[in-house]
C-alpha positions as a Markdown table, in Angstrom:
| # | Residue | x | y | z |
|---|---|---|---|---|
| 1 | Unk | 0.0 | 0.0 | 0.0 |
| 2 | Unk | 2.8 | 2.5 | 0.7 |
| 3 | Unk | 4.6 | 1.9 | -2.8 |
| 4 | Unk | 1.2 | 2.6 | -4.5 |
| 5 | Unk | 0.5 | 5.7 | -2.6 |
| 6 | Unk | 4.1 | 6.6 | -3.8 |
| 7 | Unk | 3.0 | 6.7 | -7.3 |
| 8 | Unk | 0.2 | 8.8 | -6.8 |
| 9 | Unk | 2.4 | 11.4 | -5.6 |
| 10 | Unk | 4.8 | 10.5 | -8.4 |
| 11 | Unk | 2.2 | 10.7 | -10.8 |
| 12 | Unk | 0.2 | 14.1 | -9.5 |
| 13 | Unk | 2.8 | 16.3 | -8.8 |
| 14 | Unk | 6.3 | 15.2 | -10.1 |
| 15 | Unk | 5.1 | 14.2 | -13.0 |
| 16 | Unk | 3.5 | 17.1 | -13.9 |
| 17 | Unk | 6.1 | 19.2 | -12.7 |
| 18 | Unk | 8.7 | 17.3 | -15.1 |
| 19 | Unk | 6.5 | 17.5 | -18.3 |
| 20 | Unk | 4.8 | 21.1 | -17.5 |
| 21 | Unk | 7.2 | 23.7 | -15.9 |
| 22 | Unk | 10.4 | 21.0 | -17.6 |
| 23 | Unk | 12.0 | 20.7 | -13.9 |
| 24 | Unk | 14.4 | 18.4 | -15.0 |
| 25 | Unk | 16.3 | 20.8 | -17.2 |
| 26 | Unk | 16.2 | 23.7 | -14.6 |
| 27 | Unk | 19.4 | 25.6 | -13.8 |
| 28 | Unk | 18.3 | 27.1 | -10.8 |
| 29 | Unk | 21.1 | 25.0 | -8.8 |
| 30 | Unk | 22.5 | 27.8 | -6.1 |
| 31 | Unk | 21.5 | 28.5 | -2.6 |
| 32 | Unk | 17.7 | 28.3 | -1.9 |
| 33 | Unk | 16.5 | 29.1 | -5.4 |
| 34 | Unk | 15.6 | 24.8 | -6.3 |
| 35 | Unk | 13.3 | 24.7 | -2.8 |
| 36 | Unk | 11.9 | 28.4 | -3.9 |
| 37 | Unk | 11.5 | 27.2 | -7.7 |
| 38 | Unk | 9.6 | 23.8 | -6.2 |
| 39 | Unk | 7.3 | 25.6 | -3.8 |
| 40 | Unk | 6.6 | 28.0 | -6.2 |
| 41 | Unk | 5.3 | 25.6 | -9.1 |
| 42 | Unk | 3.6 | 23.1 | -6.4 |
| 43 | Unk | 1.8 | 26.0 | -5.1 |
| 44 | Unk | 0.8 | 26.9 | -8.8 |
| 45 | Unk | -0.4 | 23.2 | -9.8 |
| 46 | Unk | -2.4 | 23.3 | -6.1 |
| 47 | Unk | -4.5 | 26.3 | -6.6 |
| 48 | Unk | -4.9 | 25.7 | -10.2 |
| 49 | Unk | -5.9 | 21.8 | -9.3 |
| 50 | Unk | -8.4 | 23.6 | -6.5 |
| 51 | Unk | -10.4 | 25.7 | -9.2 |
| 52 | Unk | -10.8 | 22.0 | -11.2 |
| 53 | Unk | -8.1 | 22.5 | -13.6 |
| 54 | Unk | -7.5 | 18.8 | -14.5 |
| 55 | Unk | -4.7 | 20.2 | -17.4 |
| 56 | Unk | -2.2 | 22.1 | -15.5 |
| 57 | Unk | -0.6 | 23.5 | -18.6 |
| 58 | Unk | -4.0 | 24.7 | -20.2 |
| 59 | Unk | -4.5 | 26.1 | -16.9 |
| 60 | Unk | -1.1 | 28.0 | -16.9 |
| 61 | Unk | -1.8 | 29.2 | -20.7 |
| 62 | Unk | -5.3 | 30.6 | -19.6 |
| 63 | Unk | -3.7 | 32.5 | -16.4 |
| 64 | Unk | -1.0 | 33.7 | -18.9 |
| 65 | Unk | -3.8 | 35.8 | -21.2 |
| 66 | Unk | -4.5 | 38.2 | -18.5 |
| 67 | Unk | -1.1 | 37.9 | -16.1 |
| 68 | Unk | -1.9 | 40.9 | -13.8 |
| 69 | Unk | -5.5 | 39.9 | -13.7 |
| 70 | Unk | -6.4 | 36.2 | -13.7 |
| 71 | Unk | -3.7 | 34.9 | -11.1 |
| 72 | Unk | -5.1 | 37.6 | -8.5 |
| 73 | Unk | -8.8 | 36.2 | -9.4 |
| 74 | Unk | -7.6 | 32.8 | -9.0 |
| 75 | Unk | -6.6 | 33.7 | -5.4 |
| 76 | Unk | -9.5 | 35.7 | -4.6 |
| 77 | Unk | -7.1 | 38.8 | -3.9 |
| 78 | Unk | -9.8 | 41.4 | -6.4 |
C-alpha cells in the first residue's frame, strides 16, 4: 500500500512538474533558489488543481492571457 501511494504522488505532482514547468532541465542550482522554484510551481499546480483544472498546462496558458488579472482572481485577492 505504501509503494502505490508513492505513485500517486509521483504521478500528480512530479510528474506534472517534469512535463509542465520541464523541472528536470532547470538551472536554478545555487543557494535556496531549487526549494523556492519547487514551492513556487507546487503551489501553482495546487490552486490551479483547487479551481478543477485537471490540465495544468491549459491552466497556466489561460492564467497567462491576462497575467496581472487572472492569477489575483484565481486567489480571490480582487
Amino acid at each position: 500500500m505504501i509503494v502505490r501511494s508513492q505513485w500517486t504522488i509521483e504521478n500528480q505532482l512530479h510528474f506534472t512538474c517534469d512535463t509542465t514547468f520541464a523541472e528536470d532541465a532547470s538551472k536554478v542550482r545555487t543557494d535556496h533558489g531549487p526549494e523556492n522554484m519547487v514551492t513556487r510551481r507546487s503551489f501553482a499546480i495546487c490552486q490551479l488543481r483547487v479551481v478543477s483544472h485537471a490540465n495544468i498546462a491549459a491552466g497556466l496558458r489561460e492564467m497567462s492571457c491576462e497575467p496581472f488579472r487572472r492569477p489575483l482572481d484565481l486567489l480571490d485577492l480582487i
